[in-house]
C-alpha positions in Angstrom: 46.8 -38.4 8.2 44.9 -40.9 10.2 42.0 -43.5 9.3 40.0 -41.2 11.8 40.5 -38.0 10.3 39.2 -39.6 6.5 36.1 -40.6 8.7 35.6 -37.5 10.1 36.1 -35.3 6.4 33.8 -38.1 4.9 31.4 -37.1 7.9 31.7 -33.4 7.3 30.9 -34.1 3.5 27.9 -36.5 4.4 26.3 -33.6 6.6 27.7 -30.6 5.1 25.8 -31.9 1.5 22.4 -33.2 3.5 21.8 -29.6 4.7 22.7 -28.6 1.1 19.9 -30.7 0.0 17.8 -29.5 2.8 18.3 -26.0 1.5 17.4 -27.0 -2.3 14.4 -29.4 -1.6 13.2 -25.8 0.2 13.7 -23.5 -2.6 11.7 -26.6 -4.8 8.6 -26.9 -2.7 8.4 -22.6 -2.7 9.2 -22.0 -6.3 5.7 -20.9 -6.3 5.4 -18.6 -3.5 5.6 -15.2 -4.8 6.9 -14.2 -1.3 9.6 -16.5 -0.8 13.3 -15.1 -1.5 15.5 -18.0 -3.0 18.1 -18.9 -0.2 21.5 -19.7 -1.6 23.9 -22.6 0.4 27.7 -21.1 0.8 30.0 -23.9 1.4 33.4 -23.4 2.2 36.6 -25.7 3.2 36.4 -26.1 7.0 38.7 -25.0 9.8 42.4 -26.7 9.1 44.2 -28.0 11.5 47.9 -27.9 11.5 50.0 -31.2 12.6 53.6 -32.7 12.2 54.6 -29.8 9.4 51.7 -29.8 7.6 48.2 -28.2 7.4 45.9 -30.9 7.2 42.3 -29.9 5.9 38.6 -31.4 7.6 36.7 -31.2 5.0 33.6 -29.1 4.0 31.2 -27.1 6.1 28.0 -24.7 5.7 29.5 -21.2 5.7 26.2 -19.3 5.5 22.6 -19.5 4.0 22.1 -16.6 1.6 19.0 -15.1 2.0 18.9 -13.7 -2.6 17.0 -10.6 -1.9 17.7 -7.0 -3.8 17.3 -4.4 -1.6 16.7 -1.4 -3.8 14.3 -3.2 -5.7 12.4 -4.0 -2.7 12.4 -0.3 -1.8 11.2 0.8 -5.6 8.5 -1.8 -5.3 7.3 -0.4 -1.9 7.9 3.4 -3.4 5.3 2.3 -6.5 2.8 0.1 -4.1 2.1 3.1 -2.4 1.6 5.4 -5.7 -0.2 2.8 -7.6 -3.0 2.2 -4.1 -3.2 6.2 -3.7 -4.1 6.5 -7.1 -6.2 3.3 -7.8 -8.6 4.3 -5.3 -8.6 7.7 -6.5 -10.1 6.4 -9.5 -12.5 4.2 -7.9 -13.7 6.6 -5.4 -13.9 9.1 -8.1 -15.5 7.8 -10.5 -18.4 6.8 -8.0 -18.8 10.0 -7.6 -19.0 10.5 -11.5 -21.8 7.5 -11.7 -24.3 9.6 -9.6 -23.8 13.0 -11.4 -24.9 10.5 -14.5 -23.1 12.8 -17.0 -23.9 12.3 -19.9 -27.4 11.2 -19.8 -30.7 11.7 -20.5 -31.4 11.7 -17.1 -28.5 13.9 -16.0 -28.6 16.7 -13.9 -27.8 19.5 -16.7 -30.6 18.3 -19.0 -32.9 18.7 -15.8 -31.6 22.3 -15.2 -32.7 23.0 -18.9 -36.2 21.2 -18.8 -36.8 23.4 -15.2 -35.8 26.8 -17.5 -37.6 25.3 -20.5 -40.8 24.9 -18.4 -41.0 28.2 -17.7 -40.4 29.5 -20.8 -43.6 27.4 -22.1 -45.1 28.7 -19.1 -44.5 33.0 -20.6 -46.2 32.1 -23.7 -50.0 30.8 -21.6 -49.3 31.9 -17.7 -52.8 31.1 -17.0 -52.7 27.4 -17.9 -53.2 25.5 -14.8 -51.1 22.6 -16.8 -48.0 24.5 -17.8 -48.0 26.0 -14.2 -48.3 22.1 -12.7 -45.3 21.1 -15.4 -43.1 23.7 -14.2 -43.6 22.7 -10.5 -43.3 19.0 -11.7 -39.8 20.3 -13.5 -38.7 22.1 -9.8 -39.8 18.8 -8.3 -37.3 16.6 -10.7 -34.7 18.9 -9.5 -35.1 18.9 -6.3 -35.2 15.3 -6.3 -31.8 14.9 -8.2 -30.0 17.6 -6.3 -31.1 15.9 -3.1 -30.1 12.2 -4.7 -26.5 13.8 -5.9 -26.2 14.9 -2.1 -27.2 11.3 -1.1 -24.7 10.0 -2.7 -21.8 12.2 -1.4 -22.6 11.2 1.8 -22.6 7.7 0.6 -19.5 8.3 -0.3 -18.0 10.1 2.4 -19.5 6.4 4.2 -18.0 4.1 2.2 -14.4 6.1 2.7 -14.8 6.0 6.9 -15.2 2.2 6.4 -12.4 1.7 4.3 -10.4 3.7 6.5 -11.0 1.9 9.9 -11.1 -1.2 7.7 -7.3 0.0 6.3 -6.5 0.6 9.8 -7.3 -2.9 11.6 -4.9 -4.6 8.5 -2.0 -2.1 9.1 -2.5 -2.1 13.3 -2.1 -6.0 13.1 0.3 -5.9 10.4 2.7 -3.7 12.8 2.0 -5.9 15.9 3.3 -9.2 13.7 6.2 -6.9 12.4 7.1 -6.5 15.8 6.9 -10.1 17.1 8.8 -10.7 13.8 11.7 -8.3 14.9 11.8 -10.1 18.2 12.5 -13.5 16.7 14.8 -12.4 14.3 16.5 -10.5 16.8 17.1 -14.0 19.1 17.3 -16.2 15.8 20.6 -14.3 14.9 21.7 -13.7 18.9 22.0 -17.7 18.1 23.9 -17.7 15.0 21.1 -19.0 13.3 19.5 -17.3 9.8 15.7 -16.6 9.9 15.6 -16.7 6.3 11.7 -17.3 6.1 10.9 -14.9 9.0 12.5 -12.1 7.5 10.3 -13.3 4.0 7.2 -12.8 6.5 8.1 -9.6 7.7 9.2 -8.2 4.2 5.5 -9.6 3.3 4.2 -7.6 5.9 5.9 -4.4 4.9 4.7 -4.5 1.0 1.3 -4.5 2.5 1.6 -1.7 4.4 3.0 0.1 1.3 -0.4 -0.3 -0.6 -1.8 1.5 2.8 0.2 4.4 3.1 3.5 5.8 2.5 6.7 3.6 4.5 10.2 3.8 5.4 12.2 1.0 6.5 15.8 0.8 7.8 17.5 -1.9 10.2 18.9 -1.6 13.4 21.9 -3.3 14.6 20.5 -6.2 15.9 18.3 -7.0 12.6 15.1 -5.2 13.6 13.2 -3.8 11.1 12.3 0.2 12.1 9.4 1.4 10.4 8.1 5.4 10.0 4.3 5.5 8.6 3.3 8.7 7.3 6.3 10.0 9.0 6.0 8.9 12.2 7.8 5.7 14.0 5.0 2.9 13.4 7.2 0.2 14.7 10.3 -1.8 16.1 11.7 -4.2 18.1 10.2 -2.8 21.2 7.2 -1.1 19.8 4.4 -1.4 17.6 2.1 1.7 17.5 -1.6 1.7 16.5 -3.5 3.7 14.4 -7.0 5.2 15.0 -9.4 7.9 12.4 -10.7 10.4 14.8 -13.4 13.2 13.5 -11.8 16.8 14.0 -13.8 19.6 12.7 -15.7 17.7 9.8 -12.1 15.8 9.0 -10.8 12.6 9.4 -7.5 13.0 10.9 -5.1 9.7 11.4 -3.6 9.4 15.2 -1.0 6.9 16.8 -2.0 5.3 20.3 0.1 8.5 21.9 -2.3 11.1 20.4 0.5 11.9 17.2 -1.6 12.6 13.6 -0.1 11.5 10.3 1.0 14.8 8.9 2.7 13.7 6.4 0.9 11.2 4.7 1.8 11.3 1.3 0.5 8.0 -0.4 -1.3 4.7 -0.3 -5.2 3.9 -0.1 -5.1 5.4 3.7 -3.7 8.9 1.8 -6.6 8.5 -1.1 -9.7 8.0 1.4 -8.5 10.9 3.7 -7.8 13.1 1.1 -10.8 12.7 -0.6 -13.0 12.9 2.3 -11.3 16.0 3.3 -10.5 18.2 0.8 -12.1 16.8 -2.8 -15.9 16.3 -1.6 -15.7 19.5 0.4 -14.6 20.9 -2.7 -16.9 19.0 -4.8 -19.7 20.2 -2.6 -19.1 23.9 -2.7 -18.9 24.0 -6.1 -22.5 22.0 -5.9 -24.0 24.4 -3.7 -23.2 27.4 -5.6 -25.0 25.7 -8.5 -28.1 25.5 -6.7 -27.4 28.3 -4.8 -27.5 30.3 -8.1 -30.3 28.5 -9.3 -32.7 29.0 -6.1 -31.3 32.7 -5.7 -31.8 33.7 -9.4 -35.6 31.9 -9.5 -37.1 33.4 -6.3 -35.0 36.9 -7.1 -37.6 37.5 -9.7 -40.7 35.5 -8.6 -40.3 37.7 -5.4 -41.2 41.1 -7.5 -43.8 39.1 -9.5 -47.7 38.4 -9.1 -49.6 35.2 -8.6 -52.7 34.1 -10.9 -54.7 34.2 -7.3 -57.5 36.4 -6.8 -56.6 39.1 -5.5 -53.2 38.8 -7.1 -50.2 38.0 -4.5 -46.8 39.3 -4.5 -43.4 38.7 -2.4 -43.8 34.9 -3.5 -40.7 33.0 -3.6 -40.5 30.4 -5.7 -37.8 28.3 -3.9 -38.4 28.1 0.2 -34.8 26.7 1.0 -31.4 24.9 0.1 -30.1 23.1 3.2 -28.7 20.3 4.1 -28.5 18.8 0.9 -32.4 19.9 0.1 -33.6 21.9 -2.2 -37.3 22.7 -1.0 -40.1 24.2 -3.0 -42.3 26.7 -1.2 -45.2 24.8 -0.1 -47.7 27.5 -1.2 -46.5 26.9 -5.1 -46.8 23.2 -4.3 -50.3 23.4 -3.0 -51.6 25.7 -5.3 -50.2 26.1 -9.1 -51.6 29.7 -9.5 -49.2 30.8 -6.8 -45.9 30.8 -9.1 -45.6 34.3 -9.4 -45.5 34.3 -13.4 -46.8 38.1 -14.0 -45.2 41.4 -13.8 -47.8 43.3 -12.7 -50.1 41.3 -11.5 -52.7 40.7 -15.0 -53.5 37.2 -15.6 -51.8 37.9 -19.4 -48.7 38.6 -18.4 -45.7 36.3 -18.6 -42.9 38.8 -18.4 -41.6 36.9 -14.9 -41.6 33.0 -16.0 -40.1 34.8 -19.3 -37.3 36.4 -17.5 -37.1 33.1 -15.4 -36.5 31.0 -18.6 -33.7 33.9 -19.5 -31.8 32.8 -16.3 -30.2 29.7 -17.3 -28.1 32.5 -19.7 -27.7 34.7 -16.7 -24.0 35.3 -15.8 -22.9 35.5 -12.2 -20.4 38.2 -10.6 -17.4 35.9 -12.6 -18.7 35.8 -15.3 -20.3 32.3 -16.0 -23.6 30.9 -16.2 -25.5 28.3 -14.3 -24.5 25.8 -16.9 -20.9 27.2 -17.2 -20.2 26.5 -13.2 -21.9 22.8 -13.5 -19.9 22.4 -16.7 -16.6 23.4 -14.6 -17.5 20.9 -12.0 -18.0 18.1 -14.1 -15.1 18.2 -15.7 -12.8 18.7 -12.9 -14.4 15.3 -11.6 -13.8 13.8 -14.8 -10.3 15.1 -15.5 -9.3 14.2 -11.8 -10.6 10.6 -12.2 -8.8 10.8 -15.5 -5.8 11.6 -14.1 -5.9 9.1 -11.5 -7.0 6.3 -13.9 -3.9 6.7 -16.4 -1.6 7.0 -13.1 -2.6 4.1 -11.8 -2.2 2.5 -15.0 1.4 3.8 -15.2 2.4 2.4 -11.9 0.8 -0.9 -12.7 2.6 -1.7 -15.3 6.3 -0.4 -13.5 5.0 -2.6 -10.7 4.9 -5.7 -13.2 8.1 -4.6 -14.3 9.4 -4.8 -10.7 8.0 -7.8 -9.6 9.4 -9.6 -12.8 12.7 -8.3 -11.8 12.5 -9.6 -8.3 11.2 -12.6 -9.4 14.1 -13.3 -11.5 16.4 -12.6 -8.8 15.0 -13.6 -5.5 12.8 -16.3 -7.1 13.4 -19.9 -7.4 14.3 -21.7 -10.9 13.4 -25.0 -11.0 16.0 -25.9 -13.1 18.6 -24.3 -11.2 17.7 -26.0 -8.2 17.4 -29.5 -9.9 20.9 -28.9 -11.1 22.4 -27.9 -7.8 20.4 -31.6 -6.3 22.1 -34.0 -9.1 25.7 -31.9 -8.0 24.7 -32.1 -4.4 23.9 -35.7 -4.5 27.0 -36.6 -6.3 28.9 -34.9 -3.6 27.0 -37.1 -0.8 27.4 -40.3 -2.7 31.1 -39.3 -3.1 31.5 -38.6 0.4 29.4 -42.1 1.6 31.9 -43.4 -0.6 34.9 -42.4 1.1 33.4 -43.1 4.0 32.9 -46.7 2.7 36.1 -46.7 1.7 37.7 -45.5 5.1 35.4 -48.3 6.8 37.1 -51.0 4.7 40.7 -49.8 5.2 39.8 -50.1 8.9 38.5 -53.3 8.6 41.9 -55.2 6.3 43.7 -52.6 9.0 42.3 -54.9 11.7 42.7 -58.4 9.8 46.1 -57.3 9.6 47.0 -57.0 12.9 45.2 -60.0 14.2 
């Protein structure tokens, strides 16, 4: 073995432990960057060469740079990101819905149903006072206020939702265009034997947030690139990187990709919680709404219709309500103008309550199944509340599996400290061993050289 060859192993040692170094001072100055995956130095005896009978070793090389990352945690995380979003904004966007129905209150809805059938029950017992007759039309006016305040505020919310779904849209549409120049750069970084460690950290950044948008899948082609569906549908790859637009389709928001393609199957994530609610749970909300008011306005002017005024000559065919529509409830402007046209009487005698009485008598009234004004509000409100519910303790659930999660990732893709100070001392001993030997080699050449002179 000749003087050169120590030189040359006491080289490979100096270099091989300098990148090893490298590779630890790296993992040090992330240990607190939640998206950095630990990266692991493999060293390994270099190529040997054989000479004169024997198999002479060169020393130590970099084998590989281990990127520590657990792949089927990173796919549970992603799984849960996308259930915990869906269902966080569920309860957010629910439970504005709940603020505005102010249940229970004193100035909720229900107890201004009551005080409208209440007022005309005070208005039976004296139909000719002018300031019962005024109290019930200040009763109809509360109503109609609220009713058209709860509309308000669905369409506030059905607002808010559009925003946060174009806003959803511009993070995942430039998310997918920096996956894609991602999956380029990979794709030459490894064409070049190299490791793109920290680019595939980015692009795995990248992907979690697109899980708390909408529900992903991620495989990898051959050459590294990461191929990503989004509600079912290719979203991006090494050559492509779709974007996403909310179109309006019949009164829905339907999701598209640049080629015209909708998101059928859009199953979770805040994108899956804004469209779904706008779609289907308002709608819902809204019917249910109307046929409140519906049976309220039908019910009132049903028997005001058949009744008398208090005018002179008496006036009949009277409604009480003039319309519900568009979100309005409107009082016939006759009754607002002139008290003495509520149609109170039954036959037309200034005495004679019998029509505010039977009026009063409604908010007991069953409709064709079976249930009462009260009994359909009731209904709504709780499926609001037990849907909010239900979103609120899901969200909760996935929360904490998510802190489970991340503390498992964290344990195994993320840096120690310690570790890493350990693996430095070790690494620095091998250096100064191998400057050593180095040393060493140098001063054999030099008494080599004495020697001979």
């Amino acid at each position: 073995m000749s003087l050169s060859r120590t030189f040359e192993i006491a080289q490979s040692g100096l270099s091989t432990y300098q990148e090893a170094l490298d590779v630890a001072s790296h993992n040090i100055a992330n240990a607190s960057n939640p998206d950095y995956s630990r990266q692991r130095t493999v060293i390994s005896a270099a190529p040997s060469t054989p000479s004169a009978n024997f198999i002479w070793g060169n020393g130590a090389q970099i084998q590989d740079i281990q990127r520590v990352r657990d792949t089927l945690t990173d796919q549970q995380i992603r799984d849960n990101n996308q259930k915990y979003s869906d269902n966080n904004q569920r309860n957010i966007m629910l439970g504005n819905i709940q603020t505005f129905f102010s249940e229970p209150s004193d100035n909720s809805l229900s107890n201004t149903i009551s005080a409208f059938y209440n007022s005309w029950q005070q208005l039976s017992v004296t139909p000719n006072s002018t300031s019962l007759r005024n109290n019930v039309i200040q009763a109809a006016q509360s109503l109609s206020n609220q009713v058209q305040n709860i509309n308000s505020g669905f369409d506030s919310i059905k607002s808010t939702l559009v925003n946060n779904i174009n806003s959803d849209l511009t993070t995942l549409n430039r998310d997918l265009k920096q996956i894609q120049t991602l999956n380029v750069q990979i794709y030459a970084a490894q064409n070049a034997g190299q490791q793109p460690n920290d680019m595939m950290d980015q692009r795995d950044k990248l992907i979690d947030e697109i899980s708390n948008l909408a529900n992903v899948n991620v495989t990898y082609d051959s050459g590294g690139a990461a191929v990503i569906t989004v509600g079912g549908i290719l979203a991006v790859d090494r050559t492509t990187a779709m974007q996403f637009s909310a179109n309006s389709v019949n009164g829905k928001i339907v999701l598209q990709n640049s080629n015209g393609t909708s998101l059928t199957n859009l199953t979770g994530g805040e994108l899956n919680a804004f469209t779904d609610i706008y779609n289907n749970k308002i709608p819902a909300y809204q019917s249910s709404f109307d046929k409140v008011i519906n049976q309220i306005m039908n019910g009132v002017n049903s028997l005001t219709s058949t009744g008398y005024t208090n005018t002179n000559p008496p006036q009949s065919g009277i409604d009480f309500f003039d319309s519900y529509s568009n979100g309005v409830l409107s009082i016939n402007q006759q009754v607002l103008n002139n008290p003495d046209m509520i149609a109170a009487s039954s036959d037309g005698t200034s005495g004679n309550g019998n029509i505010a009485s039977a009026v009063g008598t409604l908010i007991n009234q069953k409709d064709s199944s079976g249930n009462t004004v009260v009994d359909n509000y009731t209904t709504l409100i709780s499926q609001i509340g037990s849907e909010t519910q239900y979103a609120s303790n899901s969200a909760q659930s996935y929360q904490l599996l998510l802190n489970q999660l991340q503390t498992q990732k964290a344990s195994y893709s993320g840096v120690s400290v310690d570790e890493e100070m350990s693996n430095v001392l070790q690494y620095q001993k091998a250096y100064e061993a191998s400057a050593k030997m180095m040393t060493i080699a140098n001063q054999m050449l030099e008494d080599l050289i004495n020697i001979i002179q």
